[in-house]
mmCIF file of the N, C-alpha and C atoms, coordinates in Angstrom:
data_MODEL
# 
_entry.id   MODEL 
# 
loop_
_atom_site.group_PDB 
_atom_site.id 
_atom_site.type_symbol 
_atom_site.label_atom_id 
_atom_site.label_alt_id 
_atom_site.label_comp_id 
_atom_site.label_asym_id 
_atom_site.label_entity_id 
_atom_site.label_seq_id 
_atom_site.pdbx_PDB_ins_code 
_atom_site.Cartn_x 
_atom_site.Cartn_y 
_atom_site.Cartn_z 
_atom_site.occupancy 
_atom_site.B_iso_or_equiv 
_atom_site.pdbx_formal_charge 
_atom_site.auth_seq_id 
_atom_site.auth_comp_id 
_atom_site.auth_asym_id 
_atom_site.auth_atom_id 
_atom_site.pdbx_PDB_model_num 
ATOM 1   N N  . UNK A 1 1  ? 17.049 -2.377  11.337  1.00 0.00 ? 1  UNK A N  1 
ATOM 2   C CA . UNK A 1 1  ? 15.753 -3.010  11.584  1.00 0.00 ? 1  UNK A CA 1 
ATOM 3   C C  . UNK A 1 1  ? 15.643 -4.294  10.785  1.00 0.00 ? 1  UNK A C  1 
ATOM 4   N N  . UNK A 1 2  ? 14.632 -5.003  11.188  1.00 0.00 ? 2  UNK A N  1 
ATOM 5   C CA . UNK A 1 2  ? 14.839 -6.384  11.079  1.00 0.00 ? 2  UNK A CA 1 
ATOM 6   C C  . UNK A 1 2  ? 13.434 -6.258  9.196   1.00 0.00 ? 2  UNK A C  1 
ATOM 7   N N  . UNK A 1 3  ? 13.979 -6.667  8.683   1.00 0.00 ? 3  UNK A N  1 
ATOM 8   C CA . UNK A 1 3  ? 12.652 -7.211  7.233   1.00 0.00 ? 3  UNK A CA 1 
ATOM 9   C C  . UNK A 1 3  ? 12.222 -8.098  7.311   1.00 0.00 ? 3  UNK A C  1 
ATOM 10  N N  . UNK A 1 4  ? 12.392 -9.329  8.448   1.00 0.00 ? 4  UNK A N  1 
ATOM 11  C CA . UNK A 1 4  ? 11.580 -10.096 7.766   1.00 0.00 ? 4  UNK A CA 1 
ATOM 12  C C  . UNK A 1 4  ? 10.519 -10.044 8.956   1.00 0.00 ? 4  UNK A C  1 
ATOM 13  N N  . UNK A 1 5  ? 9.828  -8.693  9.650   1.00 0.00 ? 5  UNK A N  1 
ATOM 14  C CA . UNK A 1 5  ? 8.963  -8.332  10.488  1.00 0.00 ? 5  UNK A CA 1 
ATOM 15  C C  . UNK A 1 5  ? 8.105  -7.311  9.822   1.00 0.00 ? 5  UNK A C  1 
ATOM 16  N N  . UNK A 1 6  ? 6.763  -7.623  9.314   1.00 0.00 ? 6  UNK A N  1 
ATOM 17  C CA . UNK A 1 6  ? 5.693  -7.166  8.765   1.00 0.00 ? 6  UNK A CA 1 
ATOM 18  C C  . UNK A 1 6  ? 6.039  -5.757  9.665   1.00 0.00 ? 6  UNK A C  1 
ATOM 19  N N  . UNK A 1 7  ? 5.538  -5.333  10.890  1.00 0.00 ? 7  UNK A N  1 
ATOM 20  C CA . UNK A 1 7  ? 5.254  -4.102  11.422  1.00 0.00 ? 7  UNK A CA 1 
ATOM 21  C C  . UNK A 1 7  ? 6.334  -3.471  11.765  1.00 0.00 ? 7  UNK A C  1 
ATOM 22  N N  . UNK A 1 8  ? 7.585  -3.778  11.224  1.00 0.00 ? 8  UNK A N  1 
ATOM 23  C CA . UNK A 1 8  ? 9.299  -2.752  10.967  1.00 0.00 ? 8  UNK A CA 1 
ATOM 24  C C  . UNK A 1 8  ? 8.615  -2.113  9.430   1.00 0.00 ? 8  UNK A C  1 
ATOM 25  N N  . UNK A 1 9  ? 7.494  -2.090  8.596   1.00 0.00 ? 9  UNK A N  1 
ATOM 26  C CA . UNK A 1 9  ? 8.022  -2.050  7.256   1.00 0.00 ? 9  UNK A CA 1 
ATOM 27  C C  . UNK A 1 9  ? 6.214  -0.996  7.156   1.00 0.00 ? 9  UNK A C  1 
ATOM 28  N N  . UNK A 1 10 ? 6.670  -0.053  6.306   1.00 0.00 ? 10 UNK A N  1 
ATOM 29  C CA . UNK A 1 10 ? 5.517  0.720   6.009   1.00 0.00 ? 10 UNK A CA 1 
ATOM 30  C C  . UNK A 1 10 ? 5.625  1.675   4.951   1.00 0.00 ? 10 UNK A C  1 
ATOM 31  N N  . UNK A 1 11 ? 4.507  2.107   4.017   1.00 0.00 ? 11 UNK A N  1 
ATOM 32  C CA . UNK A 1 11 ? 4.592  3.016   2.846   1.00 0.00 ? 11 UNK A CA 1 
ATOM 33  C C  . UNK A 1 11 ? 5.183  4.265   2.991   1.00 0.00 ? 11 UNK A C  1 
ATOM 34  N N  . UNK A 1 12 ? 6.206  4.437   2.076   1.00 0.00 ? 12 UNK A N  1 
ATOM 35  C CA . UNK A 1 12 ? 6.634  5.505   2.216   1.00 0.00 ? 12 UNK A CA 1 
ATOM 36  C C  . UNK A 1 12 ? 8.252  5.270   2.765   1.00 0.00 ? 12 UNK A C  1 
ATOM 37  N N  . UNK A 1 13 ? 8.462  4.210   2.911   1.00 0.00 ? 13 UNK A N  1 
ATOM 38  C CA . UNK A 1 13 ? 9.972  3.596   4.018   1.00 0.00 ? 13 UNK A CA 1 
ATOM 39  C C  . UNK A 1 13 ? 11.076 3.156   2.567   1.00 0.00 ? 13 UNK A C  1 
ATOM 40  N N  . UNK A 1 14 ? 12.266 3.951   3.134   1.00 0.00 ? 14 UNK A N  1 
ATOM 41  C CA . UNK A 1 14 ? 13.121 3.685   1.920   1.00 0.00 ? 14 UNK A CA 1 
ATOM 42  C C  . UNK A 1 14 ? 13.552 2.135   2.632   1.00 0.00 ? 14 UNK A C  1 
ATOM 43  N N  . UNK A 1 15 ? 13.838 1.520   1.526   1.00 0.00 ? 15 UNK A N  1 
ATOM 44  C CA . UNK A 1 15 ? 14.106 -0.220  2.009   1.00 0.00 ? 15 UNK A CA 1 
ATOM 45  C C  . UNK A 1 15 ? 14.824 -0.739  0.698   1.00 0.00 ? 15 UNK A C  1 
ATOM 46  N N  . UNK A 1 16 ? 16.429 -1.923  0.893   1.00 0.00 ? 16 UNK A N  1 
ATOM 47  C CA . UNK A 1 16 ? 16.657 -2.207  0.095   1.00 0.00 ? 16 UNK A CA 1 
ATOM 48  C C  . UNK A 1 16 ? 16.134 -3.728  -0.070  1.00 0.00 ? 16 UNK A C  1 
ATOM 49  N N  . UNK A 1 17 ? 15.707 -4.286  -1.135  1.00 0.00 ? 17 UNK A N  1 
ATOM 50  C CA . UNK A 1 17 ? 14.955 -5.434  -1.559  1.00 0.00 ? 17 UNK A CA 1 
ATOM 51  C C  . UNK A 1 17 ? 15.852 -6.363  -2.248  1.00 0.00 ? 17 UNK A C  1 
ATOM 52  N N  . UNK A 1 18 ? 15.715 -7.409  -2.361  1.00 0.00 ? 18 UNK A N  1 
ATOM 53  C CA . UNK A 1 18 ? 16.336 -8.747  -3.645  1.00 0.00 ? 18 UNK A CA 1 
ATOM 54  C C  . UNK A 1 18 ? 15.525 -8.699  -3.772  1.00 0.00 ? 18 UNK A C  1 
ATOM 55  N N  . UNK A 1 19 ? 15.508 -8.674  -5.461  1.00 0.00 ? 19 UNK A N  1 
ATOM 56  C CA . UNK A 1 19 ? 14.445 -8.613  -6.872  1.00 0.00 ? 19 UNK A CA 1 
ATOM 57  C C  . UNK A 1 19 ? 14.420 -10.585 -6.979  1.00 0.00 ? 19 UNK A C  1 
ATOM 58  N N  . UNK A 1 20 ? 13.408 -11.060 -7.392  1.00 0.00 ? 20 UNK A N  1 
ATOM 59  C CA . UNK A 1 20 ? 13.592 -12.452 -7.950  1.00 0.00 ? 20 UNK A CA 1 
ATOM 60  C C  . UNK A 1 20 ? 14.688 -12.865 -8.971  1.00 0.00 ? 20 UNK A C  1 
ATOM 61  N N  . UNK A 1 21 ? 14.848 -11.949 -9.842  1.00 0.00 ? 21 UNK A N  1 
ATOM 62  C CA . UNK A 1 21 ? 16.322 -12.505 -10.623 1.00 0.00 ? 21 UNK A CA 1 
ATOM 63  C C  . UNK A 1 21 ? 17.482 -12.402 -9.543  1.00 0.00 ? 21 UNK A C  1 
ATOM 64  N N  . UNK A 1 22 ? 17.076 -11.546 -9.014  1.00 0.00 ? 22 UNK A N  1 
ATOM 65  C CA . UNK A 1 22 ? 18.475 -11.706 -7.935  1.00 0.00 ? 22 UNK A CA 1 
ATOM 66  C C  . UNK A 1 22 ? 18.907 -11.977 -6.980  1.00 0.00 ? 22 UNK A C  1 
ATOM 67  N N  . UNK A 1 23 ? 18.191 -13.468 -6.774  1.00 0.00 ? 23 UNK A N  1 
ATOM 68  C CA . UNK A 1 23 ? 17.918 -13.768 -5.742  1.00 0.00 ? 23 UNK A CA 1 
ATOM 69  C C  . UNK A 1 23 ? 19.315 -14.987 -5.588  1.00 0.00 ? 23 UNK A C  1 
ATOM 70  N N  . UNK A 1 24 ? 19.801 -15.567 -6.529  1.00 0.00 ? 24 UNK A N  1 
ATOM 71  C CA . UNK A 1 24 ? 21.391 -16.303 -6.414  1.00 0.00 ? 24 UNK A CA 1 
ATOM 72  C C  . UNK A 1 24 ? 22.414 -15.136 -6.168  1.00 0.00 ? 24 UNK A C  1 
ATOM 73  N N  . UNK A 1 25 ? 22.835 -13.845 -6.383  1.00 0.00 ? 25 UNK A N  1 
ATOM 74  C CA . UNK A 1 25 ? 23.362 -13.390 -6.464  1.00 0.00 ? 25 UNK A CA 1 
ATOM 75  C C  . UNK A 1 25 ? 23.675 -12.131 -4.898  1.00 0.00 ? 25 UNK A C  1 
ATOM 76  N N  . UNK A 1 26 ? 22.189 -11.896 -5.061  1.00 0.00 ? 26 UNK A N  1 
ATOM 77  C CA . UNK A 1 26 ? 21.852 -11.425 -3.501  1.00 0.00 ? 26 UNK A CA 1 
ATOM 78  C C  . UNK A 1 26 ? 21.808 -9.882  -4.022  1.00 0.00 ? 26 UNK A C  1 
ATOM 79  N N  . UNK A 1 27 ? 21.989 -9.465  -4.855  1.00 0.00 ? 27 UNK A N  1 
ATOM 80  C CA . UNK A 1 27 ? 22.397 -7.957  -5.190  1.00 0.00 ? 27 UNK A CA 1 
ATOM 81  C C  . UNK A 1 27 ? 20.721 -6.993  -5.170  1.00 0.00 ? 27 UNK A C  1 
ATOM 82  N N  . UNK A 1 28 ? 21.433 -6.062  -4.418  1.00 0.00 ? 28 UNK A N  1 
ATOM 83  C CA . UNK A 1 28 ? 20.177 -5.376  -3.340  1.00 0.00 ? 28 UNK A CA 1 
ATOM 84  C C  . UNK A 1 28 ? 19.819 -3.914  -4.628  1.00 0.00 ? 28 UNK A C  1 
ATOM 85  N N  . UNK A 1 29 ? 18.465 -3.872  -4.201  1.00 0.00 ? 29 UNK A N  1 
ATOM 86  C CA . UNK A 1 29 ? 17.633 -2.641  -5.156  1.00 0.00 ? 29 UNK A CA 1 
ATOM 87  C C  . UNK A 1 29 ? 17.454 -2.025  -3.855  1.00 0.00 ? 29 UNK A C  1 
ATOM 88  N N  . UNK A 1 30 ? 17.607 -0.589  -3.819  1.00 0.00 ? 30 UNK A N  1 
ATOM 89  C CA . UNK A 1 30 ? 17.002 0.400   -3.258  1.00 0.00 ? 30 UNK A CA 1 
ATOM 90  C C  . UNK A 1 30 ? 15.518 0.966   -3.697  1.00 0.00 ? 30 UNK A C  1 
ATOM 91  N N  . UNK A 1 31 ? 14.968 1.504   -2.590  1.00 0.00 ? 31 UNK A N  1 
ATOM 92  C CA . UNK A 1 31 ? 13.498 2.047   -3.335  1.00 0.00 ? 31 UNK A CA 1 
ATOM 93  C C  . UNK A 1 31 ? 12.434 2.824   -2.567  1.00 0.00 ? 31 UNK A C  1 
ATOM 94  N N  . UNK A 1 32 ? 11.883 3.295   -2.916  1.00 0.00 ? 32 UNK A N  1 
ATOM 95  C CA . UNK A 1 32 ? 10.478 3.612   -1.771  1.00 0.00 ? 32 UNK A CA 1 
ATOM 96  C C  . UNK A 1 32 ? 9.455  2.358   -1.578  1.00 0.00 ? 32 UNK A C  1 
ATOM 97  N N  . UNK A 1 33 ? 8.772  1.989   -0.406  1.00 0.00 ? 33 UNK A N  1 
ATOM 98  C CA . UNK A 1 33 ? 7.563  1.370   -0.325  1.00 0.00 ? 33 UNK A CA 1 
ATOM 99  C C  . UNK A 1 33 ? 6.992  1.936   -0.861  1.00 0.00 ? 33 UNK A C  1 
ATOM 100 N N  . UNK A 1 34 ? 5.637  1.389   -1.585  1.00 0.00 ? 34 UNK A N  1 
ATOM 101 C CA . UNK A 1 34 ? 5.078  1.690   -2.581  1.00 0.00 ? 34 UNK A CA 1 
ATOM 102 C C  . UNK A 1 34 ? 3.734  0.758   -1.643  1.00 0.00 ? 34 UNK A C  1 
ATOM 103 N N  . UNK A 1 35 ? 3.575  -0.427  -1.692  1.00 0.00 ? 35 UNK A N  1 
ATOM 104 C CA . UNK A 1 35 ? 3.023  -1.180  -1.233  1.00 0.00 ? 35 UNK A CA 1 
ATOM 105 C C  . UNK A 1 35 ? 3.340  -2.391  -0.248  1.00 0.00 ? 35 UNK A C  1 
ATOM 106 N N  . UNK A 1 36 ? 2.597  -3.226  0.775   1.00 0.00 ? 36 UNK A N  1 
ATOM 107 C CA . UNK A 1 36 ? 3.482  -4.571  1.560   1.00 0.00 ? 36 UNK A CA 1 
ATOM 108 C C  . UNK A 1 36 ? 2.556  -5.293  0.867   1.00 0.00 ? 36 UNK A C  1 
ATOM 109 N N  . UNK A 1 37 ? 3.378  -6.309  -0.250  1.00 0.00 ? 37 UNK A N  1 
ATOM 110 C CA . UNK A 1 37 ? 2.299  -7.573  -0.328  1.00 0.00 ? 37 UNK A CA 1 
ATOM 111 C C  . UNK A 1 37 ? 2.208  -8.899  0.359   1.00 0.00 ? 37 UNK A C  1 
ATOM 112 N N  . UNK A 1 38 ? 2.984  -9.121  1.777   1.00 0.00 ? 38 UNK A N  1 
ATOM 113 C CA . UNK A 1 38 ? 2.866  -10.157 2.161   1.00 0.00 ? 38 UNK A CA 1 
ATOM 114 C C  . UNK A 1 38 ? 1.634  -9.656  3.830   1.00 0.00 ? 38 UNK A C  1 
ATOM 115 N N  . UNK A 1 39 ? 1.208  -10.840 3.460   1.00 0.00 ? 39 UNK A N  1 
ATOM 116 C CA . UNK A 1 39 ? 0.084  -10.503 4.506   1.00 0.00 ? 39 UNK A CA 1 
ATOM 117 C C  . UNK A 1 39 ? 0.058  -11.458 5.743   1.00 0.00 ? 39 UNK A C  1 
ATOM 118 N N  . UNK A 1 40 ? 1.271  -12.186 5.989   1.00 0.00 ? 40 UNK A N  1 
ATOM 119 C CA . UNK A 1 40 ? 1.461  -12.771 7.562   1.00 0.00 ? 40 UNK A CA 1 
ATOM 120 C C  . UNK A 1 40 ? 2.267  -11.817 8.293   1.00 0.00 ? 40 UNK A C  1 
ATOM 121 N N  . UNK A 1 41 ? 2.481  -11.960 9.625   1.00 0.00 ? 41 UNK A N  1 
ATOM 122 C CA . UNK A 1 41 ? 3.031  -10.679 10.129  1.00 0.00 ? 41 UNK A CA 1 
ATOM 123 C C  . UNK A 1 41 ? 4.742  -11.224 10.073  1.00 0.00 ? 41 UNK A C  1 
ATOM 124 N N  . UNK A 1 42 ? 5.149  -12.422 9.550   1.00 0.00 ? 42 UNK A N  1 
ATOM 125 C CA . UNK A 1 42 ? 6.771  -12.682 9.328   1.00 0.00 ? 42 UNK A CA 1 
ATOM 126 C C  . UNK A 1 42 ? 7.198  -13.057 8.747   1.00 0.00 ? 42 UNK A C  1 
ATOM 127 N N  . UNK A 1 43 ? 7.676  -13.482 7.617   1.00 0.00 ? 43 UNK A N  1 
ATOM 128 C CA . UNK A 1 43 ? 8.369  -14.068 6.577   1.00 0.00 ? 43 UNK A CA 1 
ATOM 129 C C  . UNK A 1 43 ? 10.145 -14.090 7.000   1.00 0.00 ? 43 UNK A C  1 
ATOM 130 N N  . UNK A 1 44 ? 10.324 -15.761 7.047   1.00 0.00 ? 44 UNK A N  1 
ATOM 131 C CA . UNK A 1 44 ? 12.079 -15.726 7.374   1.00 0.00 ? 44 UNK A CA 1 
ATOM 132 C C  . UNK A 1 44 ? 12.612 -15.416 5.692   1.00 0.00 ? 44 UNK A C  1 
ATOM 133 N N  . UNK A 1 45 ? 12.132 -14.901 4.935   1.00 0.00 ? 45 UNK A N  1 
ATOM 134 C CA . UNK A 1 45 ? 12.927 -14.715 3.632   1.00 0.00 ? 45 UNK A CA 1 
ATOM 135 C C  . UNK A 1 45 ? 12.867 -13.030 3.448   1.00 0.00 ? 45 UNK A C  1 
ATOM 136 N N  . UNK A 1 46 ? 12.227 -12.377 4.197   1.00 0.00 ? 46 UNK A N  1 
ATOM 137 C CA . UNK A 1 46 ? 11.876 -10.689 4.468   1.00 0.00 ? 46 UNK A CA 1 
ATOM 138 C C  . UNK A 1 46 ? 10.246 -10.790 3.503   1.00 0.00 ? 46 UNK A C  1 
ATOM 139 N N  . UNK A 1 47 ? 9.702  -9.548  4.010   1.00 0.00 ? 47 UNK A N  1 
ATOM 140 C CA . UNK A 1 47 ? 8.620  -9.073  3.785   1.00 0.00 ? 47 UNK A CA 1 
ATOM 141 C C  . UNK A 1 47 ? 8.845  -8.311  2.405   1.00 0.00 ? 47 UNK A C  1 
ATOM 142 N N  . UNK A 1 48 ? 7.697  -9.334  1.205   1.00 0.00 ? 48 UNK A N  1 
ATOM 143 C CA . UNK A 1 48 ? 7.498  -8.796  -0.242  1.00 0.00 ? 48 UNK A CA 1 
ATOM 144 C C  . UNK A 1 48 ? 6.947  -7.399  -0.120  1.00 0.00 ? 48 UNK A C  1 
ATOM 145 N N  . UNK A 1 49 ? 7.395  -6.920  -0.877  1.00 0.00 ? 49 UNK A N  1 
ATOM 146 C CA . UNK A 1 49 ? 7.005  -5.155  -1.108  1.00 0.00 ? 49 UNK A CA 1 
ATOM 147 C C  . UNK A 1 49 ? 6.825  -4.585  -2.496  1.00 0.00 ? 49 UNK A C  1 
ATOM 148 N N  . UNK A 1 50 ? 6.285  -3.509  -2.814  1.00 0.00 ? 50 UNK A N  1 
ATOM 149 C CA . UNK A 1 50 ? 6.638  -3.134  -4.537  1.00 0.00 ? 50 UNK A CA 1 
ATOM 150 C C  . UNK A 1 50 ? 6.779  -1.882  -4.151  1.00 0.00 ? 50 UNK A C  1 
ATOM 151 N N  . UNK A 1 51 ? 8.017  -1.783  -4.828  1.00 0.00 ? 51 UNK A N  1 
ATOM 152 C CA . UNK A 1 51 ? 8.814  -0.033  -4.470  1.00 0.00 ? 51 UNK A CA 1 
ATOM 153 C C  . UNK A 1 51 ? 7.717  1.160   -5.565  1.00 0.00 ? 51 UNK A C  1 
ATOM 154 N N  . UNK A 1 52 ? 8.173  2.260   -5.307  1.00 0.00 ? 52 UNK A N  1 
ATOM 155 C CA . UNK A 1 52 ? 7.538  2.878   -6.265  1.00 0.00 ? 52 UNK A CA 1 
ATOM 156 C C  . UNK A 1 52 ? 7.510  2.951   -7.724  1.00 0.00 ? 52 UNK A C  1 
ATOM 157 N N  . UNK A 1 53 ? 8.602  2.105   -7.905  1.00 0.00 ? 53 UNK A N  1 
ATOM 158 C CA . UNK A 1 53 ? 9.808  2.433   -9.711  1.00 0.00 ? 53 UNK A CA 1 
ATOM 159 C C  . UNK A 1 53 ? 8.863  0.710   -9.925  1.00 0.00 ? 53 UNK A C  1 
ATOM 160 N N  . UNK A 1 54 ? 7.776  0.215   -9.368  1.00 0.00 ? 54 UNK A N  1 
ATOM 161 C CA . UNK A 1 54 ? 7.257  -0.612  -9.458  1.00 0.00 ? 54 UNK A CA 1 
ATOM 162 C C  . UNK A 1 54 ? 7.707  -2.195  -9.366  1.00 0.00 ? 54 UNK A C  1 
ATOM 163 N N  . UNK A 1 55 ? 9.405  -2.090  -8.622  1.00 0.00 ? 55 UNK A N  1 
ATOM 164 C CA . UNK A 1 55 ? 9.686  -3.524  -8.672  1.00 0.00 ? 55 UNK A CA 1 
ATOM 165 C C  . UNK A 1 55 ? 9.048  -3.756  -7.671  1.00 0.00 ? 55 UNK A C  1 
ATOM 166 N N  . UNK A 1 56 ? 9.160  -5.533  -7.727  1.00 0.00 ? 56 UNK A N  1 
ATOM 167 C CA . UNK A 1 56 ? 8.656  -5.814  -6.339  1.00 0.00 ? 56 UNK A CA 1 
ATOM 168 C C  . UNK A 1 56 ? 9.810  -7.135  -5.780  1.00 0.00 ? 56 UNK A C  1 
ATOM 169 N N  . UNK A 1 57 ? 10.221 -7.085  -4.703  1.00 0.00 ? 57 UNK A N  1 
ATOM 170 C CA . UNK A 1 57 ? 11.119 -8.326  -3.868  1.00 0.00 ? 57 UNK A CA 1 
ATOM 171 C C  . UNK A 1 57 ? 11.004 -8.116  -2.344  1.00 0.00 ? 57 UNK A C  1 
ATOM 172 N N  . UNK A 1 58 ? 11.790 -9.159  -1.869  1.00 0.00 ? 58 UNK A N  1 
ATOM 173 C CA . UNK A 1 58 ? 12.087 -8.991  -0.491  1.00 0.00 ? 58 UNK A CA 1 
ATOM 174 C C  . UNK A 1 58 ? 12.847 -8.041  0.179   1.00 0.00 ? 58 UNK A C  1 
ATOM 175 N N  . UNK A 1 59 ? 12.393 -7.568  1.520   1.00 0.00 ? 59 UNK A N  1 
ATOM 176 C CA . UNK A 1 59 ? 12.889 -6.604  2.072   1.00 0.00 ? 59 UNK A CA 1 
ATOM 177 C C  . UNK A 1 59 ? 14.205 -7.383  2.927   1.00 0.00 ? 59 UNK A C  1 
ATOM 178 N N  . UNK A 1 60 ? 15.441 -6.610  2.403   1.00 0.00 ? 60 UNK A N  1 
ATOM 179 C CA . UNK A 1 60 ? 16.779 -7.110  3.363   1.00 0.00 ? 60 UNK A CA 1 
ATOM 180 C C  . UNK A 1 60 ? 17.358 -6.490  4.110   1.00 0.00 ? 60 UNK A C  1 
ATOM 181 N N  . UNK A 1 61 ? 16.794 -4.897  4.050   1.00 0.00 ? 61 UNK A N  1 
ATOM 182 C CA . UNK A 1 61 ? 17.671 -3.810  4.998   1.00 0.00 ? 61 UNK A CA 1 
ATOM 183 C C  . UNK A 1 61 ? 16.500 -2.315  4.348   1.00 0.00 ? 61 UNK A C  1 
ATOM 184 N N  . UNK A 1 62 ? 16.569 -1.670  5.945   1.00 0.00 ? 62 UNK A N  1 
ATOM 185 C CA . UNK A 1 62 ? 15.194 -0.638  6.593   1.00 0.00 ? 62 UNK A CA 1 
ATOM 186 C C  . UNK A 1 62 ? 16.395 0.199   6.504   1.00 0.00 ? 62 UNK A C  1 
ATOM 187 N N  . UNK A 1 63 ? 16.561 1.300   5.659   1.00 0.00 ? 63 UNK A N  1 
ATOM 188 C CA . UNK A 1 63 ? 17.638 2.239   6.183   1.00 0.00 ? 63 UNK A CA 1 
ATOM 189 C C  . UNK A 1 63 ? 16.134 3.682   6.622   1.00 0.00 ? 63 UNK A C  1 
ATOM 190 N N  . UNK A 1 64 ? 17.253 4.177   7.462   1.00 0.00 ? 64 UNK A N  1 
ATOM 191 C CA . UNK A 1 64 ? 16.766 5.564   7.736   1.00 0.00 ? 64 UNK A CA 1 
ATOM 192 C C  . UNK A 1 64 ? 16.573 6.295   6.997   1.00 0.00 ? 64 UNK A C  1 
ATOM 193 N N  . UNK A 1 65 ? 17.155 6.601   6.296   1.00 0.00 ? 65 UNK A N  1 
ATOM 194 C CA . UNK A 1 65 ? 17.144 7.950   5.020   1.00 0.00 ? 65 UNK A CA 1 
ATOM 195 C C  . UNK A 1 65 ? 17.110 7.241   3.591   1.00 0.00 ? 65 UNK A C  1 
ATOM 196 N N  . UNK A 1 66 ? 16.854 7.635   2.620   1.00 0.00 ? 66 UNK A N  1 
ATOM 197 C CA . UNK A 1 66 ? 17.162 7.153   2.148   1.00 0.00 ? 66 UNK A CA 1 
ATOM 198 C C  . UNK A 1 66 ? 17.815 7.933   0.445   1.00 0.00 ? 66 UNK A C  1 
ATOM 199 N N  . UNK A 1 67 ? 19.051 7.433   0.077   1.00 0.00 ? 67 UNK A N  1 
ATOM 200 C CA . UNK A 1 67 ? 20.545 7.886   -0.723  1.00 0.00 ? 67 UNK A CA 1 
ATOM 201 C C  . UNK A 1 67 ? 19.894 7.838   -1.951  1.00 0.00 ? 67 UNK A C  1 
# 
């Protein structure tokens, strides 16, 4: 599924994110939705989120299950 589409993304959705430090590097956080803080329905950089473990970054990949 696509992240940078507001209505692919909802609480409770395991999703891996780039954190702001890691945003040269690209290196992905796993997490629960916790919250969506972007409030247009698209962002070409993925849809900001804050996982439950309280980070917050962009969404880069919607997995199904989550490891």
């Amino acid at each position: 599924m696509n992240g940078t589409i507001r209505a692919n993304i909802s609480t409770g959705l395991p999703v891996a994110i780039v954190l702001k430090k890691d945003q040269k590097t690209g290196k992905l956080t796993t997490g629960v939705v916790q919250r969506i803080l972007t409030n247009s329905q698209t962002h070409p950089h993925g849809i900001k989120v804050r996982l439950e473990s309280g980070e917050i970054g962009r969404v880069k990949e919607i997995s199904n299950r989550y490891n």
